[in-house]
N, C-alpha and C positions, 0 to 999 in steps of 0.2 A: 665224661665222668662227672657226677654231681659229688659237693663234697658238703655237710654240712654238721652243724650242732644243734641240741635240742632235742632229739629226735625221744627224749625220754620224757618231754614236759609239756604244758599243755596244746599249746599252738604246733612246736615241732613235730609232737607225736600227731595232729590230727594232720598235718602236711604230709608226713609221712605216709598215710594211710590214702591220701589223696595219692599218692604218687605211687603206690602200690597198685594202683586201680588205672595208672597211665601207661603210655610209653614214652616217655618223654626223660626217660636216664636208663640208659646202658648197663652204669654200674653207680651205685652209693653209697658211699664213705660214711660213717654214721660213726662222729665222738659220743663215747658213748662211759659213763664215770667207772664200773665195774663189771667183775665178769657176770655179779648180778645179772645187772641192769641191760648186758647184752644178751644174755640167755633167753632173756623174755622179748627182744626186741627181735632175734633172731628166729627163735619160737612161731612168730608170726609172718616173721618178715625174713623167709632163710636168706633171699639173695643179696640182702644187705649185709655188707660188709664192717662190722665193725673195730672201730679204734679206739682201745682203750684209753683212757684218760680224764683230763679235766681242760676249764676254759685256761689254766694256767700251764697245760700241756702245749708251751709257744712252739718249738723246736716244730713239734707233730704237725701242730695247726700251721704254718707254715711252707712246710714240705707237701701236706697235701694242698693247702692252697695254688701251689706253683705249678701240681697238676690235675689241676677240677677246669671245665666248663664252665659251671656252675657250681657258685659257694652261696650255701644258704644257713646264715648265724641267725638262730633262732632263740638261741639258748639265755643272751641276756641285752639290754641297751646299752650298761652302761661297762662293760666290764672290757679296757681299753686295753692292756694286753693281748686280751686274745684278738681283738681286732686288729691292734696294731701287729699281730704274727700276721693275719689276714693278707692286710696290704706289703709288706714286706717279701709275701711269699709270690703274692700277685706280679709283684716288681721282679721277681724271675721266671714270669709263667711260661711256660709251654702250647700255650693255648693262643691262637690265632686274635680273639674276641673274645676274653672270659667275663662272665656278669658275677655280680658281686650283690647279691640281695640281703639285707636289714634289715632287722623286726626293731621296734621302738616304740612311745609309747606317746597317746594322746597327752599327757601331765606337762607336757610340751608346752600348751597354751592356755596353761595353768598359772601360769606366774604373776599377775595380778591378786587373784586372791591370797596368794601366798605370799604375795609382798605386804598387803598390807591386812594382812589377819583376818578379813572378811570371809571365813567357812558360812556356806550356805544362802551366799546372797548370789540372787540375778544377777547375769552378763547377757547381752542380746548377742555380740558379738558371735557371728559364725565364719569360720575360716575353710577357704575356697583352694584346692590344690591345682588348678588351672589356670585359671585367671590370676586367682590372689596369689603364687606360690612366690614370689617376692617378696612380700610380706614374708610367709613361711621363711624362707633361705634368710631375712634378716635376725627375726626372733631365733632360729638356729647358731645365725653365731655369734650373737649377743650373750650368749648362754656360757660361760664355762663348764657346764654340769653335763652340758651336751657333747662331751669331749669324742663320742665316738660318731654320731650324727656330723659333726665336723669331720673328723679323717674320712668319712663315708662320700660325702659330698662334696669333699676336694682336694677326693683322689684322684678323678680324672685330670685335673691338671697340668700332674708330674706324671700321670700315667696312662696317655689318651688312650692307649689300644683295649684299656678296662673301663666297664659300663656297669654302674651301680645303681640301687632302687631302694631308697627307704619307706617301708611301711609300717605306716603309727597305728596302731591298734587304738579303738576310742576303749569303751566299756564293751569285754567282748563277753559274749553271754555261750551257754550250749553246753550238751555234754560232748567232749571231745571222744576221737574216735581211735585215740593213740593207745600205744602197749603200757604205758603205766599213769602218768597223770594225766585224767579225763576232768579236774574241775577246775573252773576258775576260780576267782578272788572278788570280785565288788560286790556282787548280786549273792552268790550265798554265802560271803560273809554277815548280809547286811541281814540275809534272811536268818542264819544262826541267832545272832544278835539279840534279833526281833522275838524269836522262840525263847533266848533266854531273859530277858527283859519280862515276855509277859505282856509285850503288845507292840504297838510301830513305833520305829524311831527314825529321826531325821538329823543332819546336821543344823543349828543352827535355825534358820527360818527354810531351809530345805529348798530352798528355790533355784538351787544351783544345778545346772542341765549337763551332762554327759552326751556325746551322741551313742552307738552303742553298735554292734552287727554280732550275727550269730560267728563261729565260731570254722562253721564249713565253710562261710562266704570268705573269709579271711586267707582261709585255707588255696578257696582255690581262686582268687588274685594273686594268690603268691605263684598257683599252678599255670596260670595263665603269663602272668611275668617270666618264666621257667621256660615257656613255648616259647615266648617271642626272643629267646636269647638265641636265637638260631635265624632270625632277621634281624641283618646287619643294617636294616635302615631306617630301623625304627627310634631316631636319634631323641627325638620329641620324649621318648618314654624312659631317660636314662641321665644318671650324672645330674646337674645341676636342677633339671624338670623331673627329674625320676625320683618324686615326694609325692605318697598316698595315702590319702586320707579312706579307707574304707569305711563306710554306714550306711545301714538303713532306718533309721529314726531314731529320736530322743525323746526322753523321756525327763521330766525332773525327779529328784532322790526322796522328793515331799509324794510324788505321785508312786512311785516303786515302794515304799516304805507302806505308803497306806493299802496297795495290792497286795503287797503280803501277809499282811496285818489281817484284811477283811477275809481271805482266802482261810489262812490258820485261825482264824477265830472261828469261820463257817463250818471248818474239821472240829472243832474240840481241841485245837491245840495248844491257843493263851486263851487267856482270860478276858481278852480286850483288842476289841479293834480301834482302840484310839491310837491316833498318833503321837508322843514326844519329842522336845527339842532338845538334842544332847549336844554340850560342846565339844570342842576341837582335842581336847585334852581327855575326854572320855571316848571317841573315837576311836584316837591313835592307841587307845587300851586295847578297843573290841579288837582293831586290828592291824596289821601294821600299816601307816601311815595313811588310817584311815581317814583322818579330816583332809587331805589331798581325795584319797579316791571315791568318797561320798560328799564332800564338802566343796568342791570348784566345778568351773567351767571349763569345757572343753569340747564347743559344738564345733562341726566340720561338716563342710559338703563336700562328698566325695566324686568330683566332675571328669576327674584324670581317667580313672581306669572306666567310665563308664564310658566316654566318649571315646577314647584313643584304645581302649582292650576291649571295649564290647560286655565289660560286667556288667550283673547286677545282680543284687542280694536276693536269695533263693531260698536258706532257710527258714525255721519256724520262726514266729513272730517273740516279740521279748515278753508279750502278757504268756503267751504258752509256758515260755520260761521258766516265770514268775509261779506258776503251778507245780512245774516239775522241781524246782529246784527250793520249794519250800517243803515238798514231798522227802528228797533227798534227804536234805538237814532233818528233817523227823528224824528217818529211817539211821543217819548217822550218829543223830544223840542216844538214840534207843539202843545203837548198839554197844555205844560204849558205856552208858547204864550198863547192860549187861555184862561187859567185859569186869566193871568193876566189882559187881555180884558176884564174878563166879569164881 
């Protein structure tokens, strides 16, 4: 049995859809917030089973954690209740080997810029999840903010028979392929933005790099990670080494800004394809905590799952992207013009 959350938001809904397309679960537990939100998840996906609730439904998440296989918290990084129902529930599993998989997030190797107020400046610095993943597991618990990436990675512990995997999302790009939220947040907010400004913006000197992957590749390391929970000897991949860096290239925010920019300008969209430097205080306006998500670094080589799971990033490229999802944001403003017209 797979047990998981998210299954209504960007990433979990496209895992989900991945997993619809496998065999690789029996049966799916799917927290799911109302009877809404399950109607339509079921709609698509009958043989999923859903449980109503929230990440603050501990009791539930709990209970079913104690009897899943496979637990996949998709739904948020930092929200420590519901994790800590996770491990708790794990601590009386039923289950032989149950893995415990983690979504989180690249802002992880962010904390330079943010310590010291520099949005938009160069880091050359890239972080290695094989070689370098020491480095990672220190920055991890240096962190108190990182309160659930700690319980994640040192559960095995107090609990050796459970096998965990954190995967950090860098800047994930794509239309997802889920029953309700199919968009992300860095990219077409920045393209929003850019449409309402009237030309490209940057943070700062905009030199700050992201690495980035579409959205399916994400998708299906997690599907891959989900396979390999059914080889007991794949120790290398789990617990304390079981930190993944997914990407297929980066990009700076100075170069994504002025793509968008010269693309909606070529439509007739602004007025201007130049680009401006806005700061960290008119960011976090456009969006939320946006001088973090367009304003630092956070480049990663993702060497773990290519070498030890056999990935590697499949989907569309991030300039295709950058086309669809300034198309998108048109077609969003224009509709709620309308909305407001009518």
């Amino acid at each position: 049995m797979l047990s998981r959350t998210g299954v209504s938001g960007y990433i979990g809904g496209d895992v989900l859809y991945g997993l619809s397309k496998s065999n690789l679960a029996s049966s799916i537990v799917a927290l799911v917030r109302n009877e809404a939100r399950a109607g339509r998840v079921i709609e698509k996906y009958p043989s999923v089973t859903p449980l109503i609730g929230d990440l603050d439904s501990t009791a539930a998440i709990q209970n079913e954690a104690s009897e899943a296989d496979v637990i996949l918290h998709l739904a948020s990084s930092n929200h420590f209740p519901s994790a800590k129902a996770i491990a708790e529930g794990l601590s009386k599993t039923r289950r032989k080997n149950p893995v415990w998989i983690q979504i989180s997030g690249a802002s992880l190797l962010s904390g330079p810029e943010i310590s010291n107020n520099a949005y938009g400046e160069a880091r050359p610095k890239v972080y290695n999840d094989l070689e370098g993943v020491g480095e990672v597991r220190d920055i991890i618990a240096s962190n108190p903010k990182r309160a659930v990436d700690n319980l994640v990675m040192g559960l095995s512990a107090d609990q050796p028979v459970v096998r965990t995997a954190i995967v950090y999302g860098p800047m994930i790009y794509g239309l997802g392929r889920g029953p309700v939220n199919q968009r992300s947040i860095q990219i077409p907010d920045l393209a929003k933005a850019i449409l309402q400004h009237g030309h490209g913006v940057h943070v700062g000197k905009g030199n700050s790099i992201w690495s980035n992957v579409h959205v399916s590749d994400i998708s299906r390391l997690i599907l891959m990670l989900v396979a390999e929970a059914s080889n007991l000897s794949g120790g290398s991949l789990w617990n304390e080494q079981g930190i993944y860096f997914p990407e297929t290239g980066k990009l700076s925010f100075k170069e994504i800004g002025s793509k968008v920019a010269s693309f909606a300008y070529s439509k007739g969209f602004i007025e201007s394809a130049h680009v401006e430097a806005i700061d960290s205080d008119t960011a976090d306006r456009l969006t939320a905590h946006g001088a973090v998500l367009w304003g630092t670094n956070a480049q990663t080589s993702g060497r773990r799952a290519r070498q030890l799971v056999g990935w590697n990033p499949e989907g569309p490229t991030l300039h295709e992207e950058i086309l669809r999802v300034t198309l998108a944001e048109v077609a969003a403003q224009q509709n709620t013009s309308s909305l407001k017209l009518a």
